[in-house]
N, CA, C and O of each residue as an XYZ file, in Angstrom:
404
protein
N     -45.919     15.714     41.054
C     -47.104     15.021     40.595
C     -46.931     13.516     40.815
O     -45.973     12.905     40.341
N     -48.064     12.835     41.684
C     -47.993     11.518     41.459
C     -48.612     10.677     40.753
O     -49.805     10.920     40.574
N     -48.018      9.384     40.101
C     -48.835      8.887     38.893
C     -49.268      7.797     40.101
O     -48.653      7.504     41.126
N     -50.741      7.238     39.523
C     -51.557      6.372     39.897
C     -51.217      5.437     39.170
O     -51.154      5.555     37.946
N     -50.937      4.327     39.820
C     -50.421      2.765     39.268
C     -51.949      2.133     38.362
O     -53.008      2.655     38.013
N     -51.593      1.318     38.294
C     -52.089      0.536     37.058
C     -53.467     -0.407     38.368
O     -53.231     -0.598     39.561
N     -54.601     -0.759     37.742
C     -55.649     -1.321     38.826
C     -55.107     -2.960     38.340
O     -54.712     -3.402     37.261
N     -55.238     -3.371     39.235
C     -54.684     -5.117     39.094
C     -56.065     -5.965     39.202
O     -56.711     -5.963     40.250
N     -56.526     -6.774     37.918
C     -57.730     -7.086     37.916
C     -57.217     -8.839     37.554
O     -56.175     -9.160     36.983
N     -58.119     -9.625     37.992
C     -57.648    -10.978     38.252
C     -58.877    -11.615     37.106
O     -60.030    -11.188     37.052
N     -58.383    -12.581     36.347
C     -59.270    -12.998     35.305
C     -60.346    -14.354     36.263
O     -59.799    -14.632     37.330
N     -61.456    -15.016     36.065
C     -61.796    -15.749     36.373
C     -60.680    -17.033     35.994
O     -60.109    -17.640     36.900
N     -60.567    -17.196     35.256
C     -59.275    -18.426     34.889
C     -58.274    -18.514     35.944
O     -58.079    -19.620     36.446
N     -57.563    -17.430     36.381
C     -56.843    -16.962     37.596
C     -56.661    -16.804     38.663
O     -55.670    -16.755     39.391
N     -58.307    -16.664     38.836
C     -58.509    -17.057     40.703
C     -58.950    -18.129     40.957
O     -59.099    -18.504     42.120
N     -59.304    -18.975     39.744
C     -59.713    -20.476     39.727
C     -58.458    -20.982     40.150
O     -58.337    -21.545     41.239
N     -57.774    -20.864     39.578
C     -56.266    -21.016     39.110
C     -55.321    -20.617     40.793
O     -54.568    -21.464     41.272
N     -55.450    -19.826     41.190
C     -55.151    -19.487     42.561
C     -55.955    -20.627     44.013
O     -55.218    -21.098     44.879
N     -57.083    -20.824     44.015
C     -58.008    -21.315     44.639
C     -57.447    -23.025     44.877
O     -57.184    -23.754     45.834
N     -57.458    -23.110     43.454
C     -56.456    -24.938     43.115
C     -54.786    -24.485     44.129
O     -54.219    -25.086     45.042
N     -54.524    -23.431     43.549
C     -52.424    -23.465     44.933
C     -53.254    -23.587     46.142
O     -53.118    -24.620     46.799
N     -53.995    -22.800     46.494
C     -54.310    -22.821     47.795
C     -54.720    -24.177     48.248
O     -54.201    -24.632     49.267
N     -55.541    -24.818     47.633
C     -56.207    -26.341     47.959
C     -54.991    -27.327     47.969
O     -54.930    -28.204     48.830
N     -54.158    -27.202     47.144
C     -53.043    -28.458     46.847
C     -52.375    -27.899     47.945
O     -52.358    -28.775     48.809
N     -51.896    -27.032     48.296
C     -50.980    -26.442     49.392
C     -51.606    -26.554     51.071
O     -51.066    -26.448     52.173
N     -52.492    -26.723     50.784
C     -53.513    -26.628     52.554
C     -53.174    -28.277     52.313
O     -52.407    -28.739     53.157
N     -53.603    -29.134     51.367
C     -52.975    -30.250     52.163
C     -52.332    -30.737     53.135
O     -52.722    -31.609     53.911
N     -51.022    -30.024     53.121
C     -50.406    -30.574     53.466
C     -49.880    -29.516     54.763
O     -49.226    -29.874     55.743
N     -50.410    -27.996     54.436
C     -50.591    -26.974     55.768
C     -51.141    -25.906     55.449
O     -50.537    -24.936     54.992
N     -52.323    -25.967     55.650
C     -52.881    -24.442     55.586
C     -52.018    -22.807     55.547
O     -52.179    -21.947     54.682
N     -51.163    -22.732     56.667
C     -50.689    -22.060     56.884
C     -49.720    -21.195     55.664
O     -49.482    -20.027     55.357
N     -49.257    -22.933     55.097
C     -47.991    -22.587     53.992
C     -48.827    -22.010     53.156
O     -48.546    -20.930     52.638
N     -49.909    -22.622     52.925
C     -51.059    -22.089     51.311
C     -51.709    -20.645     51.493
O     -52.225    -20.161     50.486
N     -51.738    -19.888     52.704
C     -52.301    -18.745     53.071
C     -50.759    -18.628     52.741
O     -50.620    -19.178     51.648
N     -49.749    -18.241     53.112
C     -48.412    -17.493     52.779
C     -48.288    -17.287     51.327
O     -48.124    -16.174     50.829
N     -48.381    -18.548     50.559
C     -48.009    -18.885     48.855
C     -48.837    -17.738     48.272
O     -48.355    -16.847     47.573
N     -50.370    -17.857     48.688
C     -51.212    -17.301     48.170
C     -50.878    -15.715     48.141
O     -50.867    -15.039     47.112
N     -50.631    -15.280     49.333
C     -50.635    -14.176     49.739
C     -49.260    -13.404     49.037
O     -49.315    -12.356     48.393
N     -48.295    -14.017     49.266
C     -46.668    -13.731     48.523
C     -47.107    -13.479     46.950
O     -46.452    -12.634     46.341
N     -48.417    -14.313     46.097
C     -48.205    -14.237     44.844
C     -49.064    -12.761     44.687
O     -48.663    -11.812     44.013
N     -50.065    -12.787     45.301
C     -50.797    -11.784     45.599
C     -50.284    -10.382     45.484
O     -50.675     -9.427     44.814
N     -49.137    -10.554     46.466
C     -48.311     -9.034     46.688
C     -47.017     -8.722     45.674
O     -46.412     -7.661     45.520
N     -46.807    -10.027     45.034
C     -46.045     -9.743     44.124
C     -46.457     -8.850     42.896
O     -45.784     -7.982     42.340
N     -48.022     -9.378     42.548
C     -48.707     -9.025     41.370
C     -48.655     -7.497     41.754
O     -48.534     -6.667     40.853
N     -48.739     -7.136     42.972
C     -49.511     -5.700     42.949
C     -48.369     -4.761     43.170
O     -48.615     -3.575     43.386
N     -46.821     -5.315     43.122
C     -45.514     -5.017     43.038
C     -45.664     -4.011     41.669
O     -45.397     -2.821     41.504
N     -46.133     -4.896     40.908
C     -45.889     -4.435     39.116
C     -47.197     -3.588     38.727
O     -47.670     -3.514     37.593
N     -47.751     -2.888     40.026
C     -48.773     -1.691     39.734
C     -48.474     -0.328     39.437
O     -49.244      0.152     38.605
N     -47.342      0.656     39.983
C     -47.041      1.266     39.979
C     -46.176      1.139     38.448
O     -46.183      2.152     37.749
N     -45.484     -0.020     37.964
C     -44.790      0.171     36.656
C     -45.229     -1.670     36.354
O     -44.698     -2.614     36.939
N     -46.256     -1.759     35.352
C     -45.929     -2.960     34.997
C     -44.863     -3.503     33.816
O     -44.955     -4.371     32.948
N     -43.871     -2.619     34.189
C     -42.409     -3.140     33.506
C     -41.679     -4.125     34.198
O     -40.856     -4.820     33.602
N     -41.922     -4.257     35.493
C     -40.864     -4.399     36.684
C     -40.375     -5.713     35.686
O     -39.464     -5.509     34.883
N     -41.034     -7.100     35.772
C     -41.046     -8.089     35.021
C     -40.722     -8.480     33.635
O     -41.178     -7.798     32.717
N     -40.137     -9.291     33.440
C     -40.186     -9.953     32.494
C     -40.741    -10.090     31.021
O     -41.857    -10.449     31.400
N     -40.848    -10.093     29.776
C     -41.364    -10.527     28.951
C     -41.706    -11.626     29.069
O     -40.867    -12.446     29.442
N     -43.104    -12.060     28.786
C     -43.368    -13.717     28.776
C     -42.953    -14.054     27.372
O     -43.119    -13.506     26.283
N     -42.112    -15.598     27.949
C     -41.675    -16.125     26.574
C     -42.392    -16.861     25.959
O     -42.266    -17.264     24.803
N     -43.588    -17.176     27.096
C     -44.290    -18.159     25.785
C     -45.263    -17.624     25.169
O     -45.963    -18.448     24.580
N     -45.673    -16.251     25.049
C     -46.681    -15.650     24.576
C     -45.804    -15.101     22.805
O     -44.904    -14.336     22.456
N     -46.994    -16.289     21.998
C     -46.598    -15.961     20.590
C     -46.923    -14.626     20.296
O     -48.023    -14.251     20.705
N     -46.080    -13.651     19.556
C     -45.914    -12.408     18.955
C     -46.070    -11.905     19.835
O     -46.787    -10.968     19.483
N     -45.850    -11.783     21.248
C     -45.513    -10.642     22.366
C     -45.253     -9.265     21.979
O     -44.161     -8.888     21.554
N     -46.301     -8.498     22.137
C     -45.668     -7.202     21.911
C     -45.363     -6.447     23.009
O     -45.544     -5.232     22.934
N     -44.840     -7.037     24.236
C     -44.213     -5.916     25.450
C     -45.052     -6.356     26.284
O     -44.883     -6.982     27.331
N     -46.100     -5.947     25.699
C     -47.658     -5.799     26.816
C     -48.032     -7.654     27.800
O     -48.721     -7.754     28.816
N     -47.420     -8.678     27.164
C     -47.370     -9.537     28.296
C     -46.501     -9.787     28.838
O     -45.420     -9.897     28.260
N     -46.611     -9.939     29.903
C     -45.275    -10.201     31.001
C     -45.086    -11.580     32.243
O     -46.157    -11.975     32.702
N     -44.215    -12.058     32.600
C     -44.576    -13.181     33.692
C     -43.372    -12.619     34.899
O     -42.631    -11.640     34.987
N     -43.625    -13.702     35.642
C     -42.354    -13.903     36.764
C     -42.711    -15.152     37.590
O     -43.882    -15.532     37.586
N     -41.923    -15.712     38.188
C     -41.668    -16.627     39.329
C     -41.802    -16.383     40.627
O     -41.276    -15.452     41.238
N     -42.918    -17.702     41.314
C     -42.780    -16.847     42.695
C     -43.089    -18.064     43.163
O     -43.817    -18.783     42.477
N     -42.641    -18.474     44.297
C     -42.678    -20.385     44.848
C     -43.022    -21.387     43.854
O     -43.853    -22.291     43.770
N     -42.252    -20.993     43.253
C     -41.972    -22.155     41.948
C     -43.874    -22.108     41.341
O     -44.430    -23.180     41.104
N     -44.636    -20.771     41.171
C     -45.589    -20.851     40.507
C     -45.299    -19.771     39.278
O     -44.579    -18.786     39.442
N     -45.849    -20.036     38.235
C     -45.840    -19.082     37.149
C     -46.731    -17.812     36.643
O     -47.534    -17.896     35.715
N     -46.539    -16.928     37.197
C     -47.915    -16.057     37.011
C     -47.176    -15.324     35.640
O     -45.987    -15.050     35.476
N     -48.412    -15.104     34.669
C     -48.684    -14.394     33.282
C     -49.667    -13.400     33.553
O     -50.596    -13.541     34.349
N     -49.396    -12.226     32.754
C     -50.019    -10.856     33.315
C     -50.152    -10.291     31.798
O     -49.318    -10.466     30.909
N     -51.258     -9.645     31.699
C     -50.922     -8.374     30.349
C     -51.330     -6.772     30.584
O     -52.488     -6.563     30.947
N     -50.806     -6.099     30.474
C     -50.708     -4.745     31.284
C     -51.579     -4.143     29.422
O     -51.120     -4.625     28.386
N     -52.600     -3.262     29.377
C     -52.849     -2.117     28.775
C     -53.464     -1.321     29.723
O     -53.663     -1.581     30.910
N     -53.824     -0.063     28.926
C     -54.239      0.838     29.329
C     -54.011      1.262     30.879
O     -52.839      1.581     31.083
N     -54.847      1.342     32.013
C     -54.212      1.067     33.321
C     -55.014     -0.345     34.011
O     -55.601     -0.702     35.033
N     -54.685     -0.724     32.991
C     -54.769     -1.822     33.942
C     -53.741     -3.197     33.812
O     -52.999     -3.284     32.834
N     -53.750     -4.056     34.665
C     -52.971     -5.130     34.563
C     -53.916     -6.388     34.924
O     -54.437     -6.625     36.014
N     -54.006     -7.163     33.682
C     -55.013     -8.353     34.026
C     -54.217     -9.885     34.103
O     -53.626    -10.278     33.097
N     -54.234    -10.568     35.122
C     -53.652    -11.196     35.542
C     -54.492    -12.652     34.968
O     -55.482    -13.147     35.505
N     -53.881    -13.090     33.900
C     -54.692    -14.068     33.157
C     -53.802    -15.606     33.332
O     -54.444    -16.428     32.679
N     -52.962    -16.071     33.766
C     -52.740    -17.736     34.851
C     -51.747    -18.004     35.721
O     -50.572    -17.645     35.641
N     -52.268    -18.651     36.557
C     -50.952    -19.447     37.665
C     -50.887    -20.673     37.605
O     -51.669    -21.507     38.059
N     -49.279    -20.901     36.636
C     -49.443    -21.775     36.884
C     -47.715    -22.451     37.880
O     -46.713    -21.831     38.237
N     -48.158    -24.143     38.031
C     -46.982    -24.456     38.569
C     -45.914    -24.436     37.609
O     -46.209    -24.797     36.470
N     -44.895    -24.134     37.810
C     -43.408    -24.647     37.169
C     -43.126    -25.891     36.618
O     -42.388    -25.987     35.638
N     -43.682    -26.930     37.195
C     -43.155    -28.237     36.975
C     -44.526    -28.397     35.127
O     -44.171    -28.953     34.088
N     -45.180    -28.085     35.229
C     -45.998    -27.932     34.208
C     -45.655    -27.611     33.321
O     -44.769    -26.757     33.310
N     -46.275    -28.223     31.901
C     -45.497    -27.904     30.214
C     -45.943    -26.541     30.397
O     -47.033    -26.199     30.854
N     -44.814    -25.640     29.921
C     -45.499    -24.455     29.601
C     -46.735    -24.326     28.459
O     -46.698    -25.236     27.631
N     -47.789    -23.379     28.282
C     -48.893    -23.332     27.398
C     -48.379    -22.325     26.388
O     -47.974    -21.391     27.080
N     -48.224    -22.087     25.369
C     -47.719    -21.419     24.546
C     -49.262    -20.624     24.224
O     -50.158    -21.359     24.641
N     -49.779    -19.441     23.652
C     -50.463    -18.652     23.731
C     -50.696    -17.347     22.989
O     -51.614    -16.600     23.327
């Protein structure tokens, strides 16, 4: 029997949030900002099949499991997995205060 992964749904905050890497990153080469984009992209949909793969997010106050992050070209993506789905709620950069939440 095969299990069907989790649907990966992107919050408006998030693809706003994506749209800004891509713009700051085409600055300086398009090329690099289509890669960034695309790498964070395929990472997210990594953690479909089990959104365990990742991390607990640490800055999410009273975390109960269900949010998760990881690192990916020094951007920060935050995710919260119920039911089947996984909603991908910010990206942000690294160099940025983390947002506690």
């Amino acid at each position: 029997m095969v299990e069907k992964g989790y649907e990966v749904v992107w919050t408006k905050r998030s693809q706003k949030q994506m749209r800004q890497v891509f713009k700051h990153i085409s600055k300086d080469s398009p090329k690099n900002a289509s890669k960034v984009v695309l790498e964070i992209a395929e990472t997210v949909l990594k953690a479909s099949p089990n959104p365990e793969i990742y991390g607990p997010d640490k800055y999410k106050t009273d975390n109960d499991g269900s949010y998760r992050d990881f690192e990916k070209h020094r951007y920060r993506v935050a995710y919260r997995f119920s039911k089947n789905i996984i909603r991908v709620l910010r990206v942000r950069h690294t160099s940025m205060e983390p947002l506690e939440y």
